[in-house]
N, CA, C and O of each residue as an XYZ file, in Angstrom:
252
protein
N     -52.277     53.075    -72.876
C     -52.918     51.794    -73.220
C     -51.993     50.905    -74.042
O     -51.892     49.731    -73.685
N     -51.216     51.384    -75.244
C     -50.463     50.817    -75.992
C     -49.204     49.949    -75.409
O     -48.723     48.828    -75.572
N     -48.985     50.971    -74.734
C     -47.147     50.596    -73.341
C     -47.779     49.451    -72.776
O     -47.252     48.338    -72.790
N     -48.861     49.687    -72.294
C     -48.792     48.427    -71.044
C     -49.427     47.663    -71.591
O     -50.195     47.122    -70.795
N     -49.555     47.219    -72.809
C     -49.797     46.245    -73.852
C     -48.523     45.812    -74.208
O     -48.237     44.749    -73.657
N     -47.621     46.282    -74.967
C     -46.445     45.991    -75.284
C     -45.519     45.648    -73.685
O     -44.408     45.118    -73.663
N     -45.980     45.916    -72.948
C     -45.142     45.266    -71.776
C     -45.525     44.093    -71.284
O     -44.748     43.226    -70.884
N     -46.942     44.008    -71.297
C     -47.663     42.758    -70.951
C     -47.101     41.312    -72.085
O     -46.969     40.097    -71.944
N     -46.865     42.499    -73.405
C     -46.510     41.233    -74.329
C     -45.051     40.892    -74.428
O     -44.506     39.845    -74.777
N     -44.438     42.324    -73.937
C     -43.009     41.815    -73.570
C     -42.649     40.969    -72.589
O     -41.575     40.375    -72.681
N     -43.632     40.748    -71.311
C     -43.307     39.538    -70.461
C     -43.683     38.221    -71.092
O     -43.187     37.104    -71.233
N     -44.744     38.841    -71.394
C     -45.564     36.565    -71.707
C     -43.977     36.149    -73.258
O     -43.620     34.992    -73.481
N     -43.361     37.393    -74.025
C     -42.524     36.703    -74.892
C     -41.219     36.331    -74.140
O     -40.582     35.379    -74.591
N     -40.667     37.089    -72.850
C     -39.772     36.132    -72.224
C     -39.934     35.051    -71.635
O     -39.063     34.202    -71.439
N     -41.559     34.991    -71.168
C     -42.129     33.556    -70.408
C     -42.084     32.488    -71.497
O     -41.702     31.335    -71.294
N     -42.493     32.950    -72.631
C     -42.518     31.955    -73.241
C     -41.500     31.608    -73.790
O     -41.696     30.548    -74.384
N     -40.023     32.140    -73.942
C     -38.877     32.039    -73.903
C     -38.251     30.766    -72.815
O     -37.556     29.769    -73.011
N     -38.810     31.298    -71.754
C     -38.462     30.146    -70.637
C     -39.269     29.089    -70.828
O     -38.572     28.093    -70.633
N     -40.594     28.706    -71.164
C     -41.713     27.778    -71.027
C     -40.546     26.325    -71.578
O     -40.181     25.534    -70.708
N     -40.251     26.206    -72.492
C     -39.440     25.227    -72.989
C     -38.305     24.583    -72.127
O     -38.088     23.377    -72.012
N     -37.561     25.703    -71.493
C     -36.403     25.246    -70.510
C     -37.193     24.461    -69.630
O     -36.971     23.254    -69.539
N     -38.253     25.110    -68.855
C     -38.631     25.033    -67.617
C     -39.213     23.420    -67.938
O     -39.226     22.482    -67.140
N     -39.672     23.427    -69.331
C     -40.345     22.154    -69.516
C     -39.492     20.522    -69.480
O     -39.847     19.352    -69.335
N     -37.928     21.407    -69.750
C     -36.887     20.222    -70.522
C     -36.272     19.964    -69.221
O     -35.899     18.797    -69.096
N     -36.026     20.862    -68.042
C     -35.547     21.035    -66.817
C     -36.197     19.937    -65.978
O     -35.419     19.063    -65.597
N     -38.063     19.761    -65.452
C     -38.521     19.066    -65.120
C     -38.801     17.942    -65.592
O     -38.946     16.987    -64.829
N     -38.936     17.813    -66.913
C     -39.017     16.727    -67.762
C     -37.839     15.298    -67.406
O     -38.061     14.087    -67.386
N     -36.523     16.111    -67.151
C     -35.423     15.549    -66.741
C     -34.936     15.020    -65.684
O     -34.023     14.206    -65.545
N     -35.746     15.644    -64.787
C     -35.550     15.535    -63.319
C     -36.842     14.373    -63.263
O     -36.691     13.263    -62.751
N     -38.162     14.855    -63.901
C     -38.732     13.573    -63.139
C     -38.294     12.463    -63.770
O     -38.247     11.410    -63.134
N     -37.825     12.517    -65.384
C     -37.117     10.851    -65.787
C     -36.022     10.538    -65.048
O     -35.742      9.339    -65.033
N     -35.279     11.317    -64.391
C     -34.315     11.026    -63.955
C     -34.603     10.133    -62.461
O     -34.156      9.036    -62.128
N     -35.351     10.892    -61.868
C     -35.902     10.421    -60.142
C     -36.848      8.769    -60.654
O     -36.750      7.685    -60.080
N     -37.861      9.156    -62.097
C     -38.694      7.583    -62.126
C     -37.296      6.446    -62.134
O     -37.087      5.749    -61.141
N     -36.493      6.377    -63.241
C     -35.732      5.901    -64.045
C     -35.063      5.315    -61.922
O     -35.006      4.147    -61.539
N     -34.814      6.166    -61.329
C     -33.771      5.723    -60.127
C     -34.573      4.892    -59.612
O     -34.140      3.761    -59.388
N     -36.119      5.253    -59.243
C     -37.274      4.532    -58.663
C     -37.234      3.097    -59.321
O     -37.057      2.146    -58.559
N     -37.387      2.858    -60.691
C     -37.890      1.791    -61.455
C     -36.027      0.856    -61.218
O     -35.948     -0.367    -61.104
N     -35.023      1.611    -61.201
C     -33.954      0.529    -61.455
C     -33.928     -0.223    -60.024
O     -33.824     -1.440    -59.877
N     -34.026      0.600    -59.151
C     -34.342     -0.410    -57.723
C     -35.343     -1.419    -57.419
O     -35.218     -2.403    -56.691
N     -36.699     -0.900    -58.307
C     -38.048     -2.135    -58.450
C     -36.651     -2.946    -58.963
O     -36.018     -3.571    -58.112
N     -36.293     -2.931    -60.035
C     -35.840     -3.769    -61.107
C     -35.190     -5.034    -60.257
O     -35.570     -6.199    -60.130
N     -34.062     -4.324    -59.733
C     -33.081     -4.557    -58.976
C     -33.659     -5.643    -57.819
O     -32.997     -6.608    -57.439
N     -34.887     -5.344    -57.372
C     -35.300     -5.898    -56.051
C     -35.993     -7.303    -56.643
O     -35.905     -8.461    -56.235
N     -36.814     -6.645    -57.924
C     -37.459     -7.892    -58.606
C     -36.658     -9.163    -59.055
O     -37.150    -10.286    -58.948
N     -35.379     -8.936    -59.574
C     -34.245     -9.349    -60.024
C     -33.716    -10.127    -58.959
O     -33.085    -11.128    -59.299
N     -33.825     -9.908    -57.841
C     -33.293    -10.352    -57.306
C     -34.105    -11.757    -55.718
O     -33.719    -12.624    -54.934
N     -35.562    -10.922    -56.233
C     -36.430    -12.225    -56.078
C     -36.489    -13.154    -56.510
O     -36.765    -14.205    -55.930
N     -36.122    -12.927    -58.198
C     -36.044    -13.884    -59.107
C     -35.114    -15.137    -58.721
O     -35.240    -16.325    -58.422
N     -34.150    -14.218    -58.896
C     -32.534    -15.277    -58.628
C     -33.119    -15.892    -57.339
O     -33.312    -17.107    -57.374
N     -33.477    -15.124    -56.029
C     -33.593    -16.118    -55.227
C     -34.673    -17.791    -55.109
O     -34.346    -18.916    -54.730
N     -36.334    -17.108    -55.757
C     -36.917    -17.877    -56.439
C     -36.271    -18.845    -56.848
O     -36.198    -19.770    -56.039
N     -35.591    -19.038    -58.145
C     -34.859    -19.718    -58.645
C     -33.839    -20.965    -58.213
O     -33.871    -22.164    -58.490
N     -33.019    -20.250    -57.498
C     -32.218    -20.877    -56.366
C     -32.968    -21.749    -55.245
O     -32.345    -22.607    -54.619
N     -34.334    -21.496    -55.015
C     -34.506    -22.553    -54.381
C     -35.508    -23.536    -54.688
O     -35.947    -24.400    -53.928
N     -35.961    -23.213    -56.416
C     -36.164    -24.359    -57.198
C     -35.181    -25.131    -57.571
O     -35.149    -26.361    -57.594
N     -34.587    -24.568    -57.788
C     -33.209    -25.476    -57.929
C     -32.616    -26.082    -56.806
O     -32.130    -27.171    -57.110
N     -32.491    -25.821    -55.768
C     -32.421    -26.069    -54.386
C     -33.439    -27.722    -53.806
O     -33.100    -28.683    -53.115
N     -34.596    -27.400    -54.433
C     -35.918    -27.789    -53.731
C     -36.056    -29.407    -55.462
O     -36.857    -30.340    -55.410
N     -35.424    -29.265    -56.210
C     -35.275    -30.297    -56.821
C     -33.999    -31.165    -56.921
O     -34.039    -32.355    -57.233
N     -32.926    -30.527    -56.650
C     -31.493    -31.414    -56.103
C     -31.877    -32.349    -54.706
O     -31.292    -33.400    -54.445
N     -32.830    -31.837    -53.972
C     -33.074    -32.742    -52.545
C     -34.085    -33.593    -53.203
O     -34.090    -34.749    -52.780
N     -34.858    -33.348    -54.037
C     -35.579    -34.402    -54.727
C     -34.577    -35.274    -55.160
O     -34.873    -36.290    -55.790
């Protein structure tokens, strides 16, 4: 009874050994994948803008 207590608690203390990696591992990967997602919104928005822009500026020089 005692052993397979102390083994049960010897796994959950290496799991919980890992719990932190596993946490800092995915943590990283999904900021990493949003962060790629959001710089292309950025990028695309950015670049509506400028065009926007350009043809207010465009659309008041023919004025």
């Amino acid at each position: 009874g005692e052993r397979q207590m102390y083994t049960i608690f010897s796994i959950f203390a290496s799991l919980a050994y890992l719990v932190p990696i596993i946490i800092v591992v995915t943590w990283m990967i999904i900021t990493l994948t949003f962060h790629r997602k959001q710089i292309e919104q950025n990028n695309r928005i950015i670049e509506l803008l400028e065009n926007s822009n350009e043809k207010k500026v465009f659309d008041k020089s023919n004025r």
